[in-house]
C-alpha positions in Angstrom: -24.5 84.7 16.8 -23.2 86.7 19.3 -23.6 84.8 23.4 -26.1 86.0 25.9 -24.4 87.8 28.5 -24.6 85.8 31.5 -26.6 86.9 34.7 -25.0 87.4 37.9 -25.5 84.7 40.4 -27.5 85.1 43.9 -24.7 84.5 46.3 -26.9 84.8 49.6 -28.2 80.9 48.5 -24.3 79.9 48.1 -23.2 81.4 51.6 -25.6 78.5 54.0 -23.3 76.0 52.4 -20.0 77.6 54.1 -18.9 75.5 57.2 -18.2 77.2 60.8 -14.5 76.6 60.8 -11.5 78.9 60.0 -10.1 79.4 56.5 -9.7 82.1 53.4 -12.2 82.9 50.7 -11.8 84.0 47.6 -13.8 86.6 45.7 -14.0 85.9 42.2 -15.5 88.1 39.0 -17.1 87.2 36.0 -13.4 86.4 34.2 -12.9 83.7 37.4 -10.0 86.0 38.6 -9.4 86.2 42.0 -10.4 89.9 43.1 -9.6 89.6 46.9 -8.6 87.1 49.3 -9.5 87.2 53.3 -9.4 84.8 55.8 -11.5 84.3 59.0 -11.5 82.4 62.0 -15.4 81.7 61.1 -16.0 80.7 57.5 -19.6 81.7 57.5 -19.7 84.3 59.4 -17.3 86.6 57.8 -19.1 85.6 54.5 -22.5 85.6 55.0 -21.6 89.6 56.5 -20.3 90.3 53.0 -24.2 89.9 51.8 -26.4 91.6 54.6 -28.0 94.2 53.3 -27.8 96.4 56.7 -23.6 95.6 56.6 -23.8 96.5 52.9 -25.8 99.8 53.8 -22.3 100.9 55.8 -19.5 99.3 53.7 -17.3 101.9 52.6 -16.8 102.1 48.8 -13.7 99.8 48.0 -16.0 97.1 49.8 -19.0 98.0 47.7 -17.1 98.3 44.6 -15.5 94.8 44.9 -19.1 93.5 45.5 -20.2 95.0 42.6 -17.5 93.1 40.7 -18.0 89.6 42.6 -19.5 86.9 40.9 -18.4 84.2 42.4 -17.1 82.6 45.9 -15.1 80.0 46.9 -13.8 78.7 50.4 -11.1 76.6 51.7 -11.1 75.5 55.5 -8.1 74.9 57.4 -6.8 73.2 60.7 -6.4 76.9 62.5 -6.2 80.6 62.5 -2.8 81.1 62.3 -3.3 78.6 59.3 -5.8 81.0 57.8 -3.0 83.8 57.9 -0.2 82.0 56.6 -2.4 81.0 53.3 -4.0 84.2 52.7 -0.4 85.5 52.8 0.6 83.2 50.0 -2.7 83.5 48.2 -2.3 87.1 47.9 1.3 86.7 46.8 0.1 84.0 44.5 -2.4 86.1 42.5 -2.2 89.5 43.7 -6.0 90.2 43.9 -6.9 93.8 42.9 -8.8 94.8 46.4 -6.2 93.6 48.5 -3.4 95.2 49.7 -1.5 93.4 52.4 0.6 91.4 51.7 1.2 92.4 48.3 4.8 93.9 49.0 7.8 90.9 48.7 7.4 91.0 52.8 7.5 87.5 54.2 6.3 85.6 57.7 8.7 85.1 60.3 10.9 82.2 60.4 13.7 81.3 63.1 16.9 80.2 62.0 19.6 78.1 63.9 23.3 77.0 61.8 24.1 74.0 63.7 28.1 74.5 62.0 28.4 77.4 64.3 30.8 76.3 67.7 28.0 78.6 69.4 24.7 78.1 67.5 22.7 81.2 68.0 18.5 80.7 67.4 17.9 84.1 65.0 14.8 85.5 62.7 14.9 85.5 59.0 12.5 86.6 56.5 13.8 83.5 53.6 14.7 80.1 53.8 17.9 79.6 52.3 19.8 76.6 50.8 22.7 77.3 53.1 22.4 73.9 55.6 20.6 75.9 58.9 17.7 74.3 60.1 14.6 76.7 59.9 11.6 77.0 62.0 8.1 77.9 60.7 7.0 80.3 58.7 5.1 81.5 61.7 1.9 83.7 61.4 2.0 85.7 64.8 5.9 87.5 65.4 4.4 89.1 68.8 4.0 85.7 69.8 7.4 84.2 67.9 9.4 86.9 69.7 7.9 85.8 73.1 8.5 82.7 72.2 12.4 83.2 71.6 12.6 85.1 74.9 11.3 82.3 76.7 13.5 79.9 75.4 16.5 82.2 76.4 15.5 82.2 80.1 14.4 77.5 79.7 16.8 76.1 77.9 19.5 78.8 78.0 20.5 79.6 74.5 21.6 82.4 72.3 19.4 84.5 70.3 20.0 87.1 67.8 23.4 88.5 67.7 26.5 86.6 65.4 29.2 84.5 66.6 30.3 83.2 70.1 29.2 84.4 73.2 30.1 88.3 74.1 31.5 88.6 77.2 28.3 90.2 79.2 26.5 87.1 77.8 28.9 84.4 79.6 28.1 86.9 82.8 24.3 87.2 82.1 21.8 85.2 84.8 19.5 84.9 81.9 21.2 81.5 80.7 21.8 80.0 84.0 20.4 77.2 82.8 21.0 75.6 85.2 24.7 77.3 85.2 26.1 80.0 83.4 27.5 79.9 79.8 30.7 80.8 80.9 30.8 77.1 83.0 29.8 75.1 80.4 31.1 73.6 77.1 30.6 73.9 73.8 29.2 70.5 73.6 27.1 71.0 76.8 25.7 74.2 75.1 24.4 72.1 72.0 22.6 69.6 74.2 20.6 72.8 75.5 20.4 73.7 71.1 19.4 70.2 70.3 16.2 70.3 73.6 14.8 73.6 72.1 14.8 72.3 68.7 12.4 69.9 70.3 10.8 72.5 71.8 10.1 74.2 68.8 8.9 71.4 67.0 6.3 71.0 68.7 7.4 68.5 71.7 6.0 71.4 74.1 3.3 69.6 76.1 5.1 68.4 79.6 6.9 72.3 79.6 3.4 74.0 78.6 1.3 71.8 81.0 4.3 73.0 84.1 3.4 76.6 83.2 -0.3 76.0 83.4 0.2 74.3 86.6 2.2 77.7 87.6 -0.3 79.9 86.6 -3.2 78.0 88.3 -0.9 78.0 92.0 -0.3 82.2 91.2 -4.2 82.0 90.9 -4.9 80.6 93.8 -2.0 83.3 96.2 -4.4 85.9 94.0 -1.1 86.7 92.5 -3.6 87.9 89.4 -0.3 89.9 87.6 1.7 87.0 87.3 -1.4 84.4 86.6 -2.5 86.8 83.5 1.8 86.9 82.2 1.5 83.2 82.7 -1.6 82.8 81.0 0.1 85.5 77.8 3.2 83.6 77.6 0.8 80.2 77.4 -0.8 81.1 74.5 2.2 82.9 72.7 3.9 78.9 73.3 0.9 77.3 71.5 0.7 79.8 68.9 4.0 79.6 67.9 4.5 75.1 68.4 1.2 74.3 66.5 1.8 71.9 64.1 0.9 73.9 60.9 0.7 73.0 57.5 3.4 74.6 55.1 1.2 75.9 52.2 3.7 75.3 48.5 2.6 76.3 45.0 1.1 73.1 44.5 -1.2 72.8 46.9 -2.7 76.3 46.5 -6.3 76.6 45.0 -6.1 76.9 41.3 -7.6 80.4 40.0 -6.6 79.9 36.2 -8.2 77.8 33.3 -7.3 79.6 30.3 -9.8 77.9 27.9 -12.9 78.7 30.2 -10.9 82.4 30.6 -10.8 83.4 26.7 -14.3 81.9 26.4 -15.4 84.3 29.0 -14.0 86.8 27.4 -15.3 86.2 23.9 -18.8 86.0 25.4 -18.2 89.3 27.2 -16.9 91.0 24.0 -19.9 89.1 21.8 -17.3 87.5 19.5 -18.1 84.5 17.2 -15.7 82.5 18.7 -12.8 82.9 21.5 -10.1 84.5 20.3 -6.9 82.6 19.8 -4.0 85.0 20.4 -4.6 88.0 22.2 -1.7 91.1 23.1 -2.2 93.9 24.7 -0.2 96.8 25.1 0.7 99.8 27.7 2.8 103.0 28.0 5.2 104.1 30.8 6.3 107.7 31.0 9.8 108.3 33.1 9.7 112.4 34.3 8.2 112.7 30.5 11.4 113.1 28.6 11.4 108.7 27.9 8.6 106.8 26.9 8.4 103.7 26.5 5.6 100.4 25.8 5.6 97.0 26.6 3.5 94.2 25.0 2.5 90.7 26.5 0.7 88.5 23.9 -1.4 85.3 25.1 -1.8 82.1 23.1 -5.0 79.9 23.8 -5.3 82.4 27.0 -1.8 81.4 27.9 1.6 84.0 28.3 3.7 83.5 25.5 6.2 85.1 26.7 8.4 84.6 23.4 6.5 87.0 21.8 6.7 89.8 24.2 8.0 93.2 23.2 9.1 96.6 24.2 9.1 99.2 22.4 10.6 103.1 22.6 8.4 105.6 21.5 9.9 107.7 18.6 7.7 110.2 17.1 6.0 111.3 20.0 6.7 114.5 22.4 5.9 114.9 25.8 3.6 112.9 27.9 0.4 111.6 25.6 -0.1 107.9 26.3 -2.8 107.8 23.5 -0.6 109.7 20.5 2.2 107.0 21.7 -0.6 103.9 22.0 -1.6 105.0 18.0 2.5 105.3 17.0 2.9 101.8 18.7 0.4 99.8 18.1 0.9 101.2 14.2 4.5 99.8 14.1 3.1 96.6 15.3 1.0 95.9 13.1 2.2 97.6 10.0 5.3 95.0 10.6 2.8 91.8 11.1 1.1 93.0 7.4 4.3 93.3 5.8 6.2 90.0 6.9 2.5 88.3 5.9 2.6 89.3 2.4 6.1 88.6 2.3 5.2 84.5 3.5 2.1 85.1 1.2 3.0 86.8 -2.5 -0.4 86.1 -3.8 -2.4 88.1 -1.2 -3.5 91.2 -2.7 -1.1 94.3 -1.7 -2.7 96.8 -0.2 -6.0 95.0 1.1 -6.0 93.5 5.0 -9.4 91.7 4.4 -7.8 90.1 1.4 -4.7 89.4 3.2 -6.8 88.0 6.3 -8.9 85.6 3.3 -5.7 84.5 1.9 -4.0 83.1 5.4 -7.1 81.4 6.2 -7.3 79.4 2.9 -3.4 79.5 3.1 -3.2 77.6 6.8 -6.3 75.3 5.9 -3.8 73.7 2.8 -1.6 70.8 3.5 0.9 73.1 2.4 0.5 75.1 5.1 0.5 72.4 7.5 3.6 71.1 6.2 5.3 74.6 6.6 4.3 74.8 10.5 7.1 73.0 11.8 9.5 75.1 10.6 9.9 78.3 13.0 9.6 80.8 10.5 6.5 79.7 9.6 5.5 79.2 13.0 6.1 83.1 13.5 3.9 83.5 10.2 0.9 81.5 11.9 1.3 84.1 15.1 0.6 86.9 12.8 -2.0 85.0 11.4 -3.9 84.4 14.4 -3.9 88.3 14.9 -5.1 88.8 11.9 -7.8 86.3 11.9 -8.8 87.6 15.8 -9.3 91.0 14.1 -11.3 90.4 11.1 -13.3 88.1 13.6 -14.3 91.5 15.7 -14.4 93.4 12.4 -17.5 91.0 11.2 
């Protein structure tokens, strides 16, 4: 007997549970796959908008649409908002979510880069962290503040930024890194004491320098020198932004979206099947200006890629741009081929009859025999069209 469909959930019930701290959320449908990711510097808030019905009477139609679609919700706090960012960014990278559309692209956060091997180490931006023996900073969520950040250590500690190789002759001259002399009166080895103290300082052991600004800013306060109080107070924040500790967010320690069991039994209860279906491949055309057309075909095993069995295919009999005359002509070679190498494993299933055919594996894999025959890879290829064929007559029934 076919499964009830479910019902979908009241969320609004679900969204008093969500702590007041910053973190992402992620909007789930009734598969369990991860439809959008945000992040907020209020957990609640930002959710509990999602579900008021005067915010849902002006939410454009993307929002509405992905509401429609949302059946689940799940939170994860974290220690700060430029935490929030940095894991949304690898969440949406992670699983590409359908509503989302930052991030999506193969552009990365900000991280600062410094090759100690250089005579004249130079402190520089990069999008990757490379196995090349530099020492890297970050990733770093806010680059307005990163770039501050960079020009402020310039002017402090008096070291190179950007640029490639030893110092250019305007750069020995400049007052910038006269620190507390010029580059042009110091050594080398004097210039990587200044490397190794804004290391430091970008680590994170910022306090006693941060704490000397404040103390600036609070004097220009009080000569109401407002202009310089409020730069003092920007380049402050950009300094705390940019040293906060923050957690680096790997593969492993992202929130799992994927449990292919509970997946293909979602699916068989939204298709009504008997029971979940056991290999499952699924197919699509590409057209290039119309003249080449082409298909490729991912198959699932137990709702996980088997990527052994995927294939491409060039469409052959089909002219012009018609995706479903080139679906027909490709899914036909498919599985005129999986018929014909099953009756070749099987010379007792009937010739011209699939539901005999289908009968016959199923009697033919339940026999020792069978069982026996599984190890070996050609029979294990056998079993995959099998399964196919099984998973069809099981939606034919």
């Amino acid at each position: 007997m076919a499964a009830s469909r479910k019902e979908k959930p009241d969320l609004q019930k679900k969204v008093h549970e969500v702590p007041h701290k910053p973190g992402v959320y992620l909007m789930r449908d009734r598969f369990n796959r991860v439809i959008y990711v945000g992040k907020a510097r209020d957990l609640r808030k930002r959710v509990s908008s999602y579900f008021l019905p005067s915010k849902l009477a002006q939410a454009d139609l993307k929002t509405r649409a992905m509401l429609d679609a949302t059946w689940e919700f799940e939170t994860h706090t974290v220690r700060s908002e430029a935490e929030s960012v940095l894991l949304e960014g690898k969440l949406i990278k992670e699983y590409r979510p359908r509503y989302n559309i930052s991030f999506r692209d193969d552009k990365r956060f900000l991280v600062v880069r410094v090759d100690l091997s250089e005579d004249w180490p130079r402190f520089r931006l990069a999008r990757f962290k490379k196995d090349d023996g530099s020492r890297y900073f970050g990733p770093y969520a806010h680059a307005g503040a990163l770039r501050q950040t960079l020009n402020f250590m310039r002017k402090k500690f008096g070291v190179l930024t950007f640029g490639r190789g030893a110092p250019t002759e305007r750069e020995l001259k400049s007052s910038t890194y006269q620190v507390p002399v010029r580059l042009s009166e110091i050594s080398g080895a004097e210039y990587r004491e200044r490397v190794a103290q804004a290391c430091e300082f970008l680590e994170g052991k910022s306090r006693e320098m941060i704490a000397a600004l404040e103390e600036q800013m609070h004097r220009a306060a009080e000569k109401m020198d407002f202009e310089k109080a409020a730069e003092l107070r920007d380049m402050i924040a950009d300094l705390r932004d940019t040293t906060k500790p923050t957690r680096r967010f790997t593969r492993g320690s992202l929130p799992s979206t994927i449990d292919p069991i509970a997946d293909v039994r979602e699916l068989a209860d939204a298709l009504r099947l008997p029971r979940p279906p056991r290999i499952m491949e699924c197919f699509d055309i590409s057209n290039i200006s119309a003249t080449h057309v082409v298909a490729s075909m991912v198959c699932f095993r137990e709702g996980v890629p088997d990527k052994n069995n995927y294939r491409r295919y060039r469409v052959r009999t089909v002219e012009g741009q018609d995706d479903f005359a080139s679906m027909a002509e490709v899914v036909r070679r498919r599985y005129s081929r999986i018929l014909l190498e099953a009756r070749a494993a099987n010379s007792d299933t009937a010739e011209f009859s699939q539901e005999a055919a289908v009968e016959e594996l199923r009697r033919d894999r339940a026999s020792p025999s069978s069982r026996a025959k599984s190890r070996d890879p050609a029979a294990e290829r056998t079993g995959n069209f099998a399964g196919f064929l099984d998973f069809a007559a099981l939606r034919s029934e």
